[in-house]
C-alpha positions as CSV (number, residue, x, y, z in Angstrom):
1,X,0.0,0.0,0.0
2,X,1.4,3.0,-0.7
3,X,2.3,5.8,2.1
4,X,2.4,9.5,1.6
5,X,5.0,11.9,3.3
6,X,4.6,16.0,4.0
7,X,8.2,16.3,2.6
8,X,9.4,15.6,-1.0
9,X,12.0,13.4,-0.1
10,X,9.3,10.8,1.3
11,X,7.8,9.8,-1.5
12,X,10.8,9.7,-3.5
13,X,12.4,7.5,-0.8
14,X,9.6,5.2,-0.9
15,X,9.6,4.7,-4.8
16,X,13.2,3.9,-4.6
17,X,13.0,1.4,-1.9
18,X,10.0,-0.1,-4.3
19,X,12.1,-0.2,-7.2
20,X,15.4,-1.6,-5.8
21,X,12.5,-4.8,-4.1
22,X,11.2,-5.1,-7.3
23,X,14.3,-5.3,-9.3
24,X,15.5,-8.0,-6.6
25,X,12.1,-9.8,-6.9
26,X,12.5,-9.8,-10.5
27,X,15.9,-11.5,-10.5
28,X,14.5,-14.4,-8.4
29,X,11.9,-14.4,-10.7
30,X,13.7,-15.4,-12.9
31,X,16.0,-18.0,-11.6
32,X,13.1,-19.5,-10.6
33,X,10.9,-19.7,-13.7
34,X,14.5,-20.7,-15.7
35,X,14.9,-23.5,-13.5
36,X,13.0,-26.7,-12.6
37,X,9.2,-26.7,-12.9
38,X,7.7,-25.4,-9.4
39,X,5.6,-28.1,-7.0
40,X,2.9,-26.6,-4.6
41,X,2.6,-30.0,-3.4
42,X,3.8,-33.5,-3.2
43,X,2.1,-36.6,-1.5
44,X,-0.3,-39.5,-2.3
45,X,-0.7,-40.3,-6.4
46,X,-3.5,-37.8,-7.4
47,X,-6.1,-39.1,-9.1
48,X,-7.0,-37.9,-13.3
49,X,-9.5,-35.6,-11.9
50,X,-7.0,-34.4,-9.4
51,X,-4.5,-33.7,-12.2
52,X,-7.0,-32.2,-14.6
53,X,-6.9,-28.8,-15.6
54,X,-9.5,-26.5,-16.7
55,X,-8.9,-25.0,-20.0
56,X,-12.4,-23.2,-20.0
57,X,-12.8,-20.0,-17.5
58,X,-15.7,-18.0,-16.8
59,X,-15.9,-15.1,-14.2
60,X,-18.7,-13.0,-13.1
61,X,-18.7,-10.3,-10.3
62,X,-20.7,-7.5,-9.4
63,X,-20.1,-5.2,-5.9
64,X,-22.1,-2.8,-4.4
65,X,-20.7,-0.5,-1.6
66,X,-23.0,1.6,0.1
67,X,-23.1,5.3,0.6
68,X,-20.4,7.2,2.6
69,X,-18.7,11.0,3.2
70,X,-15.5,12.1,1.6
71,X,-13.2,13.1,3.8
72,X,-11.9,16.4,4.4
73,X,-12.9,19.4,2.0
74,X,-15.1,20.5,4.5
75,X,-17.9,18.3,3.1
76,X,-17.8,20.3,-0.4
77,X,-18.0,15.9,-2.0
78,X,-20.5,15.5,-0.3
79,X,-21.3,11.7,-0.2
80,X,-20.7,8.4,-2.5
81,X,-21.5,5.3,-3.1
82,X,-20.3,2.8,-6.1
83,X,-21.5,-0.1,-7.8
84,X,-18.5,-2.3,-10.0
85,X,-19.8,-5.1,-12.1
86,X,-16.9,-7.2,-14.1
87,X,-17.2,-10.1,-16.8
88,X,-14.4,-12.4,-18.4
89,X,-13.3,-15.6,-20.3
90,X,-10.0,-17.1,-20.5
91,X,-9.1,-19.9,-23.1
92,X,-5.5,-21.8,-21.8
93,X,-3.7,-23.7,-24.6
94,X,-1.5,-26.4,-23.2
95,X,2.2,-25.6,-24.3
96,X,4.4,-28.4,-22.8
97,X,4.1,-30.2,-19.5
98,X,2.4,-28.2,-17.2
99,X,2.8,-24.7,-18.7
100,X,-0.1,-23.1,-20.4
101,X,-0.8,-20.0,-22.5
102,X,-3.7,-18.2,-21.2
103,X,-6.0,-15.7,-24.1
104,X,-9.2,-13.7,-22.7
105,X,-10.8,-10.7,-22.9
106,X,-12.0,-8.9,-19.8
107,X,-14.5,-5.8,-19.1
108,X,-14.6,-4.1,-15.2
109,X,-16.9,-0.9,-15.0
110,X,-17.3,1.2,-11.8
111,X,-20.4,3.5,-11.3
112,X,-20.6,6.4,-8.7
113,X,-23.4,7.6,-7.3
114,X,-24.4,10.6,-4.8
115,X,-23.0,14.3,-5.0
116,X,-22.4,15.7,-7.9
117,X,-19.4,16.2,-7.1
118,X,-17.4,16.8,-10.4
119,X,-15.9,13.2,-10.0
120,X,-15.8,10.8,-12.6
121,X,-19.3,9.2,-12.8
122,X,-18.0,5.8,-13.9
123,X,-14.8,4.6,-15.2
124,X,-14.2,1.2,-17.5
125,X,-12.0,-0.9,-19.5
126,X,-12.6,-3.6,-22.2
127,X,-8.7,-5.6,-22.1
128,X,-7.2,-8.1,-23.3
129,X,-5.9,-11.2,-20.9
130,X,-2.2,-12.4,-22.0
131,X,-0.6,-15.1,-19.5
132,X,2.1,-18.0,-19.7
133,X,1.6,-19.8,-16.6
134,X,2.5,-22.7,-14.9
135,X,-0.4,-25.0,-14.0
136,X,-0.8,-27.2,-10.4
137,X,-4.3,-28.7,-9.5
138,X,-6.0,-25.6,-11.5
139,X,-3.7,-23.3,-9.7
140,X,-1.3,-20.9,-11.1
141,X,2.2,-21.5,-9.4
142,X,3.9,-19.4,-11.2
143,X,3.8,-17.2,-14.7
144,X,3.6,-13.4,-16.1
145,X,0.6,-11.6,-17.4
146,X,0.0,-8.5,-19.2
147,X,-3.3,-6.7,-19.8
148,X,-3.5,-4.1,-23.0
149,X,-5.9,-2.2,-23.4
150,X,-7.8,1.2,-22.9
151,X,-8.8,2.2,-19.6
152,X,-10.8,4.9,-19.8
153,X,-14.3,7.1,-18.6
154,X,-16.0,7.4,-21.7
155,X,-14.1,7.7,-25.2
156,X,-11.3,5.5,-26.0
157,X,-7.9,7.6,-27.5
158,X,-4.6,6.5,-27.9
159,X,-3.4,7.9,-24.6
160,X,-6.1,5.6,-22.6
161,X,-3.9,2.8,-23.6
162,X,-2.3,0.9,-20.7
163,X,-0.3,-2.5,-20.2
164,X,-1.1,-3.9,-16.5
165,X,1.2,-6.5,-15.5
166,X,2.2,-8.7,-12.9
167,X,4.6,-11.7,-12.5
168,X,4.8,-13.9,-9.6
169,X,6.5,-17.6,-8.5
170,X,5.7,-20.0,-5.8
171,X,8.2,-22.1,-4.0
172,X,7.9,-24.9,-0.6
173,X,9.5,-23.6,2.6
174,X,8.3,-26.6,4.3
175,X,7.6,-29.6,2.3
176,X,3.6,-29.8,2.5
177,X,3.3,-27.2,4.9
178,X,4.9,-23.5,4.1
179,X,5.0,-21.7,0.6
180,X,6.7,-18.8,-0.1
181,X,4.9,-16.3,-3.3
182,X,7.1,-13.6,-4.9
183,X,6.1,-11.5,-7.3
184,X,5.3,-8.4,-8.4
185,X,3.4,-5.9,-10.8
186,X,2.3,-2.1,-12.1
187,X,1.5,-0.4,-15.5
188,X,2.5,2.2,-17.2
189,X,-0.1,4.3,-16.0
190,X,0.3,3.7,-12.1
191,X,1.9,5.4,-8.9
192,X,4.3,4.0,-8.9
193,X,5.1,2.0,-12.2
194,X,6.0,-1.3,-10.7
195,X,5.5,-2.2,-6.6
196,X,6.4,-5.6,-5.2
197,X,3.7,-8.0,-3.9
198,X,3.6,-11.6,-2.5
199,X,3.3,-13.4,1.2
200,X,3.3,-16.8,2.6
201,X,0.5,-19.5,1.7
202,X,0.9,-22.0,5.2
203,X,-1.4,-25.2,5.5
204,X,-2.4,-25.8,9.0
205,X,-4.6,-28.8,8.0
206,X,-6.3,-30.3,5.3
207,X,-9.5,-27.9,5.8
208,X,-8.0,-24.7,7.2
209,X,-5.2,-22.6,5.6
210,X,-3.6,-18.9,5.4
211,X,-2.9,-17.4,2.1
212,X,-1.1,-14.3,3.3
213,X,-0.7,-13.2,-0.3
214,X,-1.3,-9.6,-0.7
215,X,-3.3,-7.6,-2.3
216,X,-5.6,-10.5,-1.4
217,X,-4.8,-12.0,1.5
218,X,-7.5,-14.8,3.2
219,X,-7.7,-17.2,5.8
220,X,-9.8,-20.1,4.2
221,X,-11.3,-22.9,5.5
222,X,-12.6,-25.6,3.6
223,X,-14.9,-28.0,5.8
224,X,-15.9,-30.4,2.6
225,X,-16.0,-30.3,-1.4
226,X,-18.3,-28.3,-1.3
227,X,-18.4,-25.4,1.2
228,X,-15.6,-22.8,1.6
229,X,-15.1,-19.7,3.7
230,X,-13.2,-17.0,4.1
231,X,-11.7,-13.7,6.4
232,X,-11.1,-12.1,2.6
233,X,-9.2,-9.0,2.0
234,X,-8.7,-7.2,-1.4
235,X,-6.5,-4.2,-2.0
236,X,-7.5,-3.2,-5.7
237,X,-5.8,-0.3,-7.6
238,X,-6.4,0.5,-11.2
239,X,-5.9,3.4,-13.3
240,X,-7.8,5.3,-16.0
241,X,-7.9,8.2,-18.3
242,X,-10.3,10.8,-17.4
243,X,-12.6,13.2,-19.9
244,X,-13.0,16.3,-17.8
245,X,-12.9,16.5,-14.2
246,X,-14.0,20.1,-12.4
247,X,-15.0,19.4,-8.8
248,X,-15.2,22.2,-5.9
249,X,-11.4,22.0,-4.7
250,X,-9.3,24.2,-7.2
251,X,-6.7,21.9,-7.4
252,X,-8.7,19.3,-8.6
253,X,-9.9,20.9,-11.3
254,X,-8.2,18.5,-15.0
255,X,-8.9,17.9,-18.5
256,X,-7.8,13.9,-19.4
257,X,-6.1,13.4,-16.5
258,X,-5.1,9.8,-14.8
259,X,-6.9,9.1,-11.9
260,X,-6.3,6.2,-9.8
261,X,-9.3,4.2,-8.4
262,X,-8.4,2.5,-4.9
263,X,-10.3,0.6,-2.9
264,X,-9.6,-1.0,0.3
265,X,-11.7,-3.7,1.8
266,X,-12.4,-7.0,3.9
267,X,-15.5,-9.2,4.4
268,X,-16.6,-12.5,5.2
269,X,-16.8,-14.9,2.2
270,X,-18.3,-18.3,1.0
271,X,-18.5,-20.3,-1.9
272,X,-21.1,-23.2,-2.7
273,X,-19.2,-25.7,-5.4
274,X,-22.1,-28.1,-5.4
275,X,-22.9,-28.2,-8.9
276,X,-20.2,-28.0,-11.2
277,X,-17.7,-26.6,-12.6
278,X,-19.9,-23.4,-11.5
279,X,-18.7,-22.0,-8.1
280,X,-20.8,-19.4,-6.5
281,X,-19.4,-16.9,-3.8
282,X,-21.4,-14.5,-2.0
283,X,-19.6,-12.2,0.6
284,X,-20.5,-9.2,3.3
285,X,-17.8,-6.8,4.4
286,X,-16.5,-3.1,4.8
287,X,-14.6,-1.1,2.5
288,X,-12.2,1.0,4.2
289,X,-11.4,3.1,1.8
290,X,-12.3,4.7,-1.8
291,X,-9.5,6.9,-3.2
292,X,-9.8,8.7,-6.5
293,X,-6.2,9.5,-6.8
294,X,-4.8,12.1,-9.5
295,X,-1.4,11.9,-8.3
296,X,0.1,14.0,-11.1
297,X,-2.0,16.9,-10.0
298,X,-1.1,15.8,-6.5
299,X,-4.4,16.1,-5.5
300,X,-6.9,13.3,-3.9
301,X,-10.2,12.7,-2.5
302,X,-11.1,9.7,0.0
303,X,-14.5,8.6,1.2
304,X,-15.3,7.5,4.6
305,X,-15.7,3.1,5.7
306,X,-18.7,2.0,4.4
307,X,-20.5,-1.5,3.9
308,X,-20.6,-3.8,0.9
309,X,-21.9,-7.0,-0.3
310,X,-20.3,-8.8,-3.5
311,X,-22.0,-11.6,-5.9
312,X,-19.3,-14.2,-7.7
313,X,-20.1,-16.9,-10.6
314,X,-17.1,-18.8,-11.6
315,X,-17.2,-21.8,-14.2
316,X,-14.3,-23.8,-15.1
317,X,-14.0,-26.8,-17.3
């Protein structure tokens, strides 16, 4: 997550200290991915079904969060609330072993509601999905993705254009028990360009585990096939080019600017996986925090902690 300092060394500190972990992150990397295919876990012969992979993926989301005050301003925001709906399919095509190329096309749209407050009224992107991973059990162990696309409010140009990416490799600390995630990610369009990410994914027991992997960490428990909960939390930031934004604070006041959309939450989760391959997750929660961040105006506007409740349809096959 990233911090902000009253001086102008601060920040420029911290996006050193970001690059020089993400250049060190990328050399593991790719060491790793060079050398031996990764194992998240060794025991028991698995059975075909065990082994199988889905080459077929499906995702559906929608999330409302409920109305809340911007902070500071002296209430000139007023209040928001936002509703984010998201759709996409992914074909993998098997290249050798267990490494897979990975095609799609996604769509993610955010509506805001409440004051009119100059803010963006809704922000989207229609991307493609580019990824070479390395497949475990329907898991991605390790592998790189890319993103292109325009990320925009309403009219596509050249300069909405962005590349997300992210590239990430898992590795046992403690055979069966402890593994390690590195990885890291950013776009050409984000503050900063590239910020490391990872954690620790630690099996307790054969129902309950942590995946301290951030920007979603969870501690999940799985009680049979087909029930799974989960203490869920999601740090999402994604930037987008802007039409024209003229809201009450006269520093905030931009013609196709970047703004970058945060949002900071955590909820209660579970997921029915009765009837297959469609998994269906409902989950209850608070978001923190809502940031519409133009961070090359240096200007910012946050909302107040308010409720949400999320929908999920996932099919693979």
């Amino acid at each position: 997550m990233r911090t902000r300092s009253t001086t102008a060394l601060g920040p420029k500190l911290m996006n050193s200290l970001r690059l020089a972990l993400t250049v060190s992150f990328f050399s593991l990397i790719s060491s790793a991915l060079a050398g031996p295919e990764p194992e998240l876990k060794s025991g028991p012969s698995p059975t075909e079904d065990e082994n199988k992979n889905s080459t077929e993926i499906f995702n559906y989301e929608t999330l409302y969060t409920g109305s809340s005050d911007f902070k500071h301003y002296r209430g000139a925001f007023g209040d928001g609330d936002s509703l984010y709906n998201q759709f996409s399919y992914s074909h993998r095509f098997l290249v050798t072993g267990n490494w897979y190329f990975r095609l799609g096309v996604e769509y993610e749209r955010f509506d805001f509601g409440g004051t009119d407050n100059g803010l963006p009224d809704h922000l989207q992107t229609i991307h493609a999905l580019l990824a070479y991973e390395y497949i475990f059990k329907d898991h991605a162990g390790a592998g790189i993705e890319i993103d292109p696309g325009p990320y925009f409010q309403n009219d596509i140009r050249g300069d909405s254009i962005d590349v997300p990416w992210k590239v990430w490799v898992t590795f046992p600390l403690k055979k069966d028990k402890i593994f390690a995630v590195i990885g890291a990610g950013g776009a050409i369009n984000s503050n900063p360009i590239a910020a490391p990410g990872g954690g620790l994914i630690w099996l307790f027991t054969d129902h309950l585990r942590l995946e301290g992997v951030f920007p979603k960490p969870a501690l999940v428990y799985n009680p049979n096939d087909d029930w799974e909960f989960r203490i869920a939390g999601n740090l999402y930031y994604e930037s987008f080019r802007t039409d024209d934004v003229i809201t009450p604070a006269r520093k905030l006041r931009v013609h196709n600017a970047i703004v970058q959309y945060s949002e900071d939450r955590v909820g209660l989760q579970a997921t029915y996986s009765h009837f297959k391959p469609l998994d269906i997750t409902l989950d209850v929660g608070c978001t923190f925090r809502r940031e519409f961040d133009f961070f090359r105006a240096e200007a910012s506007v946050k909302t107040e902690p308010a409720p949400y409740v999320r929908l999920a349809l996932e099919a693979k096959f």
